[in-house]
C-alpha positions in Angstrom: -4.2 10.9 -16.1 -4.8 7.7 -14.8 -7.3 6.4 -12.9 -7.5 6.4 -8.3 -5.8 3.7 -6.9 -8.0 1.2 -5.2 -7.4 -1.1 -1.9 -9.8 -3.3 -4.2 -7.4 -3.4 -7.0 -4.5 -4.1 -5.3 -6.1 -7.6 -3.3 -7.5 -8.5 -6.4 -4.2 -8.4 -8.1 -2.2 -9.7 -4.9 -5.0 -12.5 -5.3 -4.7 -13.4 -8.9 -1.2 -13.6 -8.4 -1.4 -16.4 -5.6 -3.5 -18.3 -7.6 -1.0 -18.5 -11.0 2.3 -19.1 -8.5 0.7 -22.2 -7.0 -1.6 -23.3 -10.7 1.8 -23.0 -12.3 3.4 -25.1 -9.9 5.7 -22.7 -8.4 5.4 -23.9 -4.1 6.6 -26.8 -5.2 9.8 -27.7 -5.0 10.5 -28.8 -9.0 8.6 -27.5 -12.1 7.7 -28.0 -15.4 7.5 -31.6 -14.8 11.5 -31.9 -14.6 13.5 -32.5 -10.9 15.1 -29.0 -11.2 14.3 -26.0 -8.8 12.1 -23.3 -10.2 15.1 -21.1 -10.1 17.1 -23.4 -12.2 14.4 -24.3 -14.6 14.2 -20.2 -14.9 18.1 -20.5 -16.1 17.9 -23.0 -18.7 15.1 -20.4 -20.1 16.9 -17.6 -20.0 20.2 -19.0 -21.1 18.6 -20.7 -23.7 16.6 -17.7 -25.1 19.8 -15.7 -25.5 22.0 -18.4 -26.7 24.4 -17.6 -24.0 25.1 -14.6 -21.3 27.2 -14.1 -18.1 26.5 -15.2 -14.9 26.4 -11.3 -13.7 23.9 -11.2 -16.8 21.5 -14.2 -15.3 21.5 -13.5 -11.8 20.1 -9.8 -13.0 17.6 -11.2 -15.1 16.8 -13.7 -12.3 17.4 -10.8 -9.4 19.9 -13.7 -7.6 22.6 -12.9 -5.6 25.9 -13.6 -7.0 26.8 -16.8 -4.1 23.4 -18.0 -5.6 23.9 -18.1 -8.9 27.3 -19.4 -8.8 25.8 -22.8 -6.8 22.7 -22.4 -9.1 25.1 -22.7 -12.1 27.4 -25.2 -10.6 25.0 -28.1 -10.4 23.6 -27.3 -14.1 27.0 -27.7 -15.1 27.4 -31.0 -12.8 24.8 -32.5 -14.6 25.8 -32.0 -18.1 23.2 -29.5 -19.3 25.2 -26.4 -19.4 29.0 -25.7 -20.2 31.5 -22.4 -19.0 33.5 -21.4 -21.4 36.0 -18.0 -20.9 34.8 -14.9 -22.7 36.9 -13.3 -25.3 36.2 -10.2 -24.4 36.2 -10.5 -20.4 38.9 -12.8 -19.5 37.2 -12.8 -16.4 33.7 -13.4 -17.0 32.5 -17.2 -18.2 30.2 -17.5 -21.3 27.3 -19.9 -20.4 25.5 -22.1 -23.2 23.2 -25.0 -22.7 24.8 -28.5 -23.9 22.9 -31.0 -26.2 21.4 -32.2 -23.1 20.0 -28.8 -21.8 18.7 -27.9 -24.9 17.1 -31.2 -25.2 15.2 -30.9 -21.9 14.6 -26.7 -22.4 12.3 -28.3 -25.6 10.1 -30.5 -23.1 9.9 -27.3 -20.8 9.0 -25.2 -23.6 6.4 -28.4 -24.7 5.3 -28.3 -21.1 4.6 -25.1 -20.5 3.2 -24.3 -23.5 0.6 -27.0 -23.0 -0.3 -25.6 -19.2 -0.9 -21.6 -21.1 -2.2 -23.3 -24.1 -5.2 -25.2 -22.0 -5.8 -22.2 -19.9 -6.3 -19.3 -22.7 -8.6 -22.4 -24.5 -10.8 -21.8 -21.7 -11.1 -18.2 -22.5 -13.4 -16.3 -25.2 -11.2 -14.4 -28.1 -12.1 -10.9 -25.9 -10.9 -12.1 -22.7 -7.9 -14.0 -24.0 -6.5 -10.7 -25.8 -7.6 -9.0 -21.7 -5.3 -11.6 -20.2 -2.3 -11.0 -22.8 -2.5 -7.5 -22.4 -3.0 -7.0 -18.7 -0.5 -9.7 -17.7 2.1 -7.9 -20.4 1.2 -4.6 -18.7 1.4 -5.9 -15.4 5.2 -7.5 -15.7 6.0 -4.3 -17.2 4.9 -2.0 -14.1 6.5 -4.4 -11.8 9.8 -4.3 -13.7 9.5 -0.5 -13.7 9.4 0.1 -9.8 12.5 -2.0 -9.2 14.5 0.4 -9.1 12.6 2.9 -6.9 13.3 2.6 -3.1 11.0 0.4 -1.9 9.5 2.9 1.1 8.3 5.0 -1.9 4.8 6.5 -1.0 1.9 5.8 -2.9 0.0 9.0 -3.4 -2.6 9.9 -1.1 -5.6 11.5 -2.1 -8.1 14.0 0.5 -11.8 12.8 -0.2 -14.6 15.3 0.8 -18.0 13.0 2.1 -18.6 9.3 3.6 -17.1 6.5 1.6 -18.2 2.9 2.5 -15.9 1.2 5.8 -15.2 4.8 7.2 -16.7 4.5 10.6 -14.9 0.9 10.9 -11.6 2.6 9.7 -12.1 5.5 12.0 -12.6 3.5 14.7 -9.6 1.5 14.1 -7.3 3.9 13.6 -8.3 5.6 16.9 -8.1 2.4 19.0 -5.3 1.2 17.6 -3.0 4.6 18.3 -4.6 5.4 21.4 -4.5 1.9 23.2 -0.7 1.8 21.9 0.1 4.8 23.3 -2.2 5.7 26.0 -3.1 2.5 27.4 -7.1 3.4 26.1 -9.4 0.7 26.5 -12.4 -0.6 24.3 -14.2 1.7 26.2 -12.8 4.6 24.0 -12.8 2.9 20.8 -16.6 2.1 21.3 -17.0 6.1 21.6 -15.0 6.6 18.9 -17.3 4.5 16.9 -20.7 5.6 18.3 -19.8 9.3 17.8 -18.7 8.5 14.1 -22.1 6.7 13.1 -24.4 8.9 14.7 -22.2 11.5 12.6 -22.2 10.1 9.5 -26.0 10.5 9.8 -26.1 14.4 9.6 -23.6 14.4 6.4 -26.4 15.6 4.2 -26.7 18.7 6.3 -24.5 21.5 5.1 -22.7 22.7 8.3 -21.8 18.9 8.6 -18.6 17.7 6.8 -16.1 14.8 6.4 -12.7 14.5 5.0 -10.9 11.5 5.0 -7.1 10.6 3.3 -7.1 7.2 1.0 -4.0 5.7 0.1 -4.2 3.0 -2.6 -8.1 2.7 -2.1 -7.7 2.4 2.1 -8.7 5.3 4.1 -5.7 6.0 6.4 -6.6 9.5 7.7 -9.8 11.2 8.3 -11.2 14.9 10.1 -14.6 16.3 10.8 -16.4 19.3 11.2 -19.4 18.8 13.0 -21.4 22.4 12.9 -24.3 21.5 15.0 -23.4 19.9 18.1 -21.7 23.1 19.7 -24.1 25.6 18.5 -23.7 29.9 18.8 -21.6 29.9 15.3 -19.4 27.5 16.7 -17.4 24.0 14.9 -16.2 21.7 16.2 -12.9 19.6 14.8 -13.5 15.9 15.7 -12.1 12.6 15.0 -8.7 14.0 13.5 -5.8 11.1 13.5 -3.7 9.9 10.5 -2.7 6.1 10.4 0.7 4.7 11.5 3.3 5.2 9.6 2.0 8.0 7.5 2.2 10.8 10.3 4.7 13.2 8.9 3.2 12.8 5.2 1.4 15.7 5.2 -2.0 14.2 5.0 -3.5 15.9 8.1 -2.0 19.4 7.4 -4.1 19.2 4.3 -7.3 18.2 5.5 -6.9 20.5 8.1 -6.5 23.4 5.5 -9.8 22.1 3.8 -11.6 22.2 6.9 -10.7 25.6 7.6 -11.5 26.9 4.4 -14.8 25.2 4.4 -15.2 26.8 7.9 -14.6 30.4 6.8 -16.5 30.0 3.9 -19.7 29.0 5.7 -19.0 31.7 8.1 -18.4 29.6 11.8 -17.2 32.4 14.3 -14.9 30.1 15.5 -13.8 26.1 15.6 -13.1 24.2 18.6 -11.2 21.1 19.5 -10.9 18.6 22.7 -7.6 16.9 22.9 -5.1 15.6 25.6 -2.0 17.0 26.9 0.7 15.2 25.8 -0.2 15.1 22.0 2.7 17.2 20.8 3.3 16.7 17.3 -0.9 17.1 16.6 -0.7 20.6 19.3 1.8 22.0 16.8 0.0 21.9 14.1 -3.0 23.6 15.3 -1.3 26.4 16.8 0.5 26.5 13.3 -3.0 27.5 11.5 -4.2 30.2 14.1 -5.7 27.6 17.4 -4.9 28.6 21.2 -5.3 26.4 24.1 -8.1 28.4 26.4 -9.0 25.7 28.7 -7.3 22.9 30.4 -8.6 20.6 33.0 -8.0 16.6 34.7 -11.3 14.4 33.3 -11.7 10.6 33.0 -15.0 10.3 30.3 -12.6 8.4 28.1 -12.1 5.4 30.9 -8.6 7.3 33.0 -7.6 10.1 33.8 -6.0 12.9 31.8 -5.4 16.2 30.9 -7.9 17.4 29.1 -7.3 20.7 26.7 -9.8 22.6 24.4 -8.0 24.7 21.8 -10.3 27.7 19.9 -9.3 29.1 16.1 -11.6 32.3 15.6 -12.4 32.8 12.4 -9.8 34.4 10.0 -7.1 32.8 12.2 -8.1 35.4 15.2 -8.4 34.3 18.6 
């Protein structure tokens, strides 16, 4: 099984990759030391590794569209360096192969590049060279793999029990963000937000205190609380429960909410209680869904306006 996902990872790789698109000259507009796009440069490569191929077959490789390649192909074959010739087999496909002159300046691309790679791994110790060779070679592969897969495929998000370093920031965020978007909240409501979180996170260590929050590729994009103390008489209370933007729907808040329940009939809380607004439809359907009832419903204005303020109550066992 492999190893979590982390947000780490994923901007060091994102940053590595940066650096070896501009080190290998690729934001400019001609590489490998020739006056040819990178894209054409890329086609004498190919073409030339295979000995010949389609154009369907290069603009795959290259992942061009078809108008692309044809102009791509069309000045190679202005300039002399590559030839069409009809297939036998297709009478309407063309068989591309490089001419004396292609192959010719392929070899001081091949000479050029291997210089570049050549300097670099000399750089490296015999252990970090084989790293590079394998990692990179691992890397193309995975990339390759996921091309096919629609590209709104989920990365898997995991539910972490406890504090993990950034949360109160993330918290924070995700609250201000969502609530100024769509309820016209003010700093005044993130800075609660924030202040109730890290005076919070200070009580984790006590057992009636707990913190789940959902990470997604290392980035915490979901989080809940139960806060055991603060209500007293046998009573928790549900705080701080949002999932980011674009992830609502994923199923990441139904299943911290079912760990927070479970935790709550296990330590034995008579019942759990949650403040909320009116208005919050999608989030209200989901706690009556698990056994909540709205008992108490009032106008207030401690978060900076006026609303409708609601407290919802689970008794224990799902019994209100």
């Amino acid at each position: 099984m492999s190893a979590a996902l982390r947000h780490a990872d994923i901007l060091s790789i994102r940053d590595a990759s940066r650096k070896m698109v501009r080190e290998l000259g690729f934001m400019q507009p001609t590489l490998a030391e020739t006056d040819l796009s990178p894209s054409a440069v890329h086609a004498l490569i190919e073409i030339g590794d295979r000995q010949e191929m389609t154009a369907n077959q290069l603009g795959r490789v290259l992942l061009l569209e078809k108008s692309t390649v044809s102009r791509l192909l069309g000045r190679l074959v202005e300039r002399s360096l590559l030839i069409e010739a009809p297939s036998r087999a297709d009478g309407r496909a063309k068989i591309l192969s490089l001419t004396d002159a292609g192959r010719a300046l392929l070899a001081d691309i091949d000479r050029f590049a291997n210089q570049k790679v050549g300097r670099a791994l000399q750089t490296l110790n015999a252990q970090s060279r084989s790293q590079a060779i394998g990692g990179l070679s691992a890397y193309a592969t995975a990339l390759q793999a996921i091309r096919a897969e629609p590209d709104d495929k989920a990365l898997p998000i995991d539910i972490h029990e406890g504090f993990l370093p950034g949360a109160i920031g993330r918290i924070a965020e995700m609250h201000g963000r969502y609530y100024a978007r769509d309820w016209n909240m003010s700093s005044f409501f993130e800075a609660r937000v924030a202040s109730g979180i890290a005076e919070f996170s200070q009580r984790l260590d006590r057992p009636m205190n707990r913190l789940w929050l959902a990470v997604q590729a290392g980035e915490i994009v979901g989080s809940l609380a139960i806060d055991g103390e603060d209500l007293g008489d046998g009573k928790a209370h549900l705080r701080w429960v949002i999932v980011d933007d674009g992830l609502r729907g994923s199923g990441a808040g139904r299943r911290m909410l079912a760990q927070a329940i479970e935790f709550c009939d296990a330590y034995g809380f008579e019942e759990i209680h949650l403040w909320t607004f009116k208005g919050l439809d999608a989030a209200r359907k989901l706690y009556e869904s698990i056994g909540f009832e709205l008992v108490e419903e009032w106008s207030g204005d401690q978060w900076g306006q006026q609303l409708t303020e609601q407290r919802f109550v689970r008794e224990r066992n799902g019994q209100v």
